[in-house]
ROMI-106787 format. One record per residue: residue in one letter; x, y, z of N, C-alpha, C in turn. Coordinates in pm, whole numbers, plus 50000, padded with zeros to 5 digits. Atoms other than C-alpha are relative to their C-alpha. Layout:
ROMI-106787
aXYZXYZXYZ;...
***
This chain:
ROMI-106787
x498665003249951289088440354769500284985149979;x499425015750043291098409754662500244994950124;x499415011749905291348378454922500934988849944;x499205003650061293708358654955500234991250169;x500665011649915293388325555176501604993150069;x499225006349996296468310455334499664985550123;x499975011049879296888273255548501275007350093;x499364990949871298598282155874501654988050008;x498815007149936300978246155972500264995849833;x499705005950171302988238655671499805008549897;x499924994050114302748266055473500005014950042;x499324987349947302858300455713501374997450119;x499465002449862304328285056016500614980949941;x499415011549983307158257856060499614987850093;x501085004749893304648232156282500904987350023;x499215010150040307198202156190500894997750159;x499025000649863310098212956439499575005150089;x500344990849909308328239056638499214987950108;x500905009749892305758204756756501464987450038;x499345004149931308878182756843500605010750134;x499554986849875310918213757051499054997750110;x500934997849861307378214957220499484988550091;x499845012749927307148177957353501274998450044;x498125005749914311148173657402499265013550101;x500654994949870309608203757656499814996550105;x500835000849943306918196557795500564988950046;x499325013349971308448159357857501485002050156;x499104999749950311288170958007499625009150177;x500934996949941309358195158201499174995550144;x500865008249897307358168858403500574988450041;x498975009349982310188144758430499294987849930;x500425013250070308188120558148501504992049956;x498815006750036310608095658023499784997549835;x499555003550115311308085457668498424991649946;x500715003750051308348063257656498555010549948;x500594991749924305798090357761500345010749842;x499634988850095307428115357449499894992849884;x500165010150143307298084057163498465005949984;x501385000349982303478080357279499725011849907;x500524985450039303088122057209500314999649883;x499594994050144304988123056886499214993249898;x500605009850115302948092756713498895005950033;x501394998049957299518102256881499715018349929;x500634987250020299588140956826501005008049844;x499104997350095301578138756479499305006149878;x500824990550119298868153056242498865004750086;x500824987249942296678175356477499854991950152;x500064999149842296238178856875498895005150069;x500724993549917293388182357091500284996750139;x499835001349884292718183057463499404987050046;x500645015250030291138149957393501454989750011;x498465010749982294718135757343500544998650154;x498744998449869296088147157670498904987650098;x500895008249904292718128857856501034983149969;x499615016250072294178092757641501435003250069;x499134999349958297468100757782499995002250129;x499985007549881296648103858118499564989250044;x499985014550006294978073658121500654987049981;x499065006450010297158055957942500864998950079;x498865003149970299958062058136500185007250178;x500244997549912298298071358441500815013550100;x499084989949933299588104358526499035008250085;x501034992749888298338127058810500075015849937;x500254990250016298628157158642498755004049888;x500905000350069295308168658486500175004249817;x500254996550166294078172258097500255015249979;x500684988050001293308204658138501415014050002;x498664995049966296838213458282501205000549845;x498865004950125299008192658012499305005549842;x499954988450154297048210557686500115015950012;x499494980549993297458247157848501584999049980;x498094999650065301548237557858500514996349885;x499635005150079301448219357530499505015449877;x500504988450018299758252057405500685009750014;x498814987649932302308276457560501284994549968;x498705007850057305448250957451500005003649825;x499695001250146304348249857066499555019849957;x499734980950014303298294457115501215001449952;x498914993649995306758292957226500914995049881;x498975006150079308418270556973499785002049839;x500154999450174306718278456611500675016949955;x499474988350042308068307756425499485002149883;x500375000550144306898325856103501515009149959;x498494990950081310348336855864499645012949989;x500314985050043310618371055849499965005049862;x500114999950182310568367555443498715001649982;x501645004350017306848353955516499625011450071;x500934989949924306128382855742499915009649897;x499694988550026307738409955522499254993649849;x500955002050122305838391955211498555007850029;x501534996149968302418393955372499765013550019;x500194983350001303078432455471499855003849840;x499764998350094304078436055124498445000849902;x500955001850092300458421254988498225004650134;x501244991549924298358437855275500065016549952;x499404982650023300218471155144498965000949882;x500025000750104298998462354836498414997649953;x501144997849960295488464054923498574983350017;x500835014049943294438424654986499414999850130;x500405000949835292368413655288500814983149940;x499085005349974294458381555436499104993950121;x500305010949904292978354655590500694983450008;x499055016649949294068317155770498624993750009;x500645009349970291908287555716500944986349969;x499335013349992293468260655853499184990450149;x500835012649918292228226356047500805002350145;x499364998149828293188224356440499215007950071;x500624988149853292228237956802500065010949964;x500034982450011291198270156779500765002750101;x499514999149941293178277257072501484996249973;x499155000850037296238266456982500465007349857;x499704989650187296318279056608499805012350016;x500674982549970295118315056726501425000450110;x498964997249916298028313456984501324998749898;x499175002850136300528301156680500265015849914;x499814983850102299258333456509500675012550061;x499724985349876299648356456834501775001950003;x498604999550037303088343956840501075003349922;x499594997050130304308348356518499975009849958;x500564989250086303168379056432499575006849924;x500975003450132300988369556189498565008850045;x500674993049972298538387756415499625012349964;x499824985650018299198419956296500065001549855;x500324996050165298968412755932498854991849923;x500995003650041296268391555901498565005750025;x501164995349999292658399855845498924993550088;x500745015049913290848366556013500504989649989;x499645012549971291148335856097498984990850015;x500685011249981288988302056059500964987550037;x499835011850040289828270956231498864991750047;x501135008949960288348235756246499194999250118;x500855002749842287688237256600499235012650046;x501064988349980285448269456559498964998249989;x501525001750062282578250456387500194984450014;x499905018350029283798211456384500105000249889;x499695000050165284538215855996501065001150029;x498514996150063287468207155834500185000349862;x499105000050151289178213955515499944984049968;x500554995850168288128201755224498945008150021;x501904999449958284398210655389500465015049938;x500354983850020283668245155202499735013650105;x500904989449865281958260255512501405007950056;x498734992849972285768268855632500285007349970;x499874985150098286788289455365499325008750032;x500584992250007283508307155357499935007950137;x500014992549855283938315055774501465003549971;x498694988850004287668328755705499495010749886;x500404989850044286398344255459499525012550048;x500754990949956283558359355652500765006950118;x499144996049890286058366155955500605009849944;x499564986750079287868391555707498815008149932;x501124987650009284698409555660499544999849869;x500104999450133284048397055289499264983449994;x500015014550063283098369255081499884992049937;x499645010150121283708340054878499995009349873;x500515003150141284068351454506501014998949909;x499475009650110285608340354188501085010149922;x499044991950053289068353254142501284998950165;x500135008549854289768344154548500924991449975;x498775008750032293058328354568499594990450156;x499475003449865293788300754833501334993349972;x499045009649958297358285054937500344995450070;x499965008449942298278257655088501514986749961;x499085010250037300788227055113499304990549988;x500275008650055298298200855102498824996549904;x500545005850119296688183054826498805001450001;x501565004549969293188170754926499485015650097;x500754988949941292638199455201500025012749935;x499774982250046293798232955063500264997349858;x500195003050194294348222854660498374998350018;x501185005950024291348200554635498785009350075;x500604991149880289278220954944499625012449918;x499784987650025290038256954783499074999349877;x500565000250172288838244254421498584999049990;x501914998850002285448232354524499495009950064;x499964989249905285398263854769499675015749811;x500024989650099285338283554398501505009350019;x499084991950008288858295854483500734996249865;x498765005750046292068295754260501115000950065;x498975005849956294838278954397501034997849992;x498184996050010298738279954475500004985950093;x499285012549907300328248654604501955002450033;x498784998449964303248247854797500874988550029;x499635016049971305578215954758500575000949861;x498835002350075307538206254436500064988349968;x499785015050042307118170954415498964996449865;x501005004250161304998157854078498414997950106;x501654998449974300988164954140499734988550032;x500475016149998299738134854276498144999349911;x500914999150129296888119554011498695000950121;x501975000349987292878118354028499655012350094;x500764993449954292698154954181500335011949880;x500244987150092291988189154007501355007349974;x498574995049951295738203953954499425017350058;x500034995449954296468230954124500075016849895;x499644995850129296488266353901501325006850000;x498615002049977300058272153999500894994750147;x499065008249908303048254054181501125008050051;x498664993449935305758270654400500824991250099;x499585006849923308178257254661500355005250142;x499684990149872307988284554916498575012049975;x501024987249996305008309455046500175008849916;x499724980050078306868340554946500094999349864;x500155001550156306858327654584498395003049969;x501224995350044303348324254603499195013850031;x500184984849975302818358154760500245009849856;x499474995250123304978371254473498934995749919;x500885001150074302638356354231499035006849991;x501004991749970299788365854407499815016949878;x499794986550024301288405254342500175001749849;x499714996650120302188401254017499024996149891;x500305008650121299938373553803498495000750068;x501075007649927296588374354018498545006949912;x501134993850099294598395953747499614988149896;x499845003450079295278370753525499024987149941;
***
């Protein structure tokens, strides 16, 4: 059975607006003020642990615990990410079609597994690897090969992955022995492996997938 590897923020799921929505929240929420929501957006702007929320009560000395503020920041970005129903009705389309369908992407396991629950990506995916399952991240091979193994298979040479970024899921996927779909549109940036095709939307590369993946 053909695999077929996708990144989760940025390339299944809108993580962009869904992680503002979920601080203008949570902020509003606990009556933080303006400074209090800057802090969150610069600090937790390329990945979030429960490590952040500790530096933020400290910082800014709040009485409500760590423990508290990443279960609501957790249940804010559940509530606020969405997957298009193009991307859902793709992925049915290439589970129909007899792929297994896995997510390796970097982040809390807890949060990214709630992302999926939400979305309803649950119900068409096969497994799921993230960083905070093993402490590996993308580029690190070991990822892949645990989504892999989470869909009940593994690694071999024909093994698509896609992704929106460069270094983790391009670069990542290639030394991983996959072949690779990038999602983005802008000119390849130099000194990495290109990618072995370019789209500007998932469901293109899905489409591909279905059509060109013998090839």
């Amino acid at each position: 059975m053909r695999l077929a590897l996708f990144d989760l923020d940025g390339t299944l799921v809108d993580r962009r607006s869904a992680f503002t929505d979920a601080l203008a929240q949570l902020s509003h929420d606990h009556g933080y003020g303006p400074e209090i929501e800057r802090w969150l957006i610069t600090e937790l702007a390329d990945r979030a642990d429960h490590s952040d929320f500790e530096r933020l009560r400290h910082t800014f000395q709040l009485n409500e615990s760590a423990d508290h503020l990443w279960r609501v920041y957790v249940d804010r970005m559940a509530s606020a990410v969405h997957c298009r129903p193009a991307v859902l009705d793709s992925l049915a389309r290439l589970k129909a079609a007899g792929w297994n369908i896995g997510v390796a992407t970097n982040g809390s396991s807890d949060i990214q597994r709630a992302k999926v629950r939400a979305t309803g990506l649950a119900d068409l995916i096969d497994g799921i690897a993230a960083s905070g399952d093993i402490d590996v991240r993308k580029p690190d091979s070991r990822l892949f090969e645990l989504a892999a193994a989470r869909c009940g298979t593994q690694l071999t040479p024909g093994d698509w992955m896609t992704g929106d970024n460069p270094e983790t899921d391009i670069a990542g996927g290639y030394q991983a022995g996959l072949r690779t779909i990038w999602i983005d549109g802008r000119p390849w940036p130099g000194g990495l492996v290109a990618p072995h095709h370019t789209v500007e939307d998932v469901t293109e590369a899905i489409d591909y997938l279905l059509t060109h993946s013998a090839e």
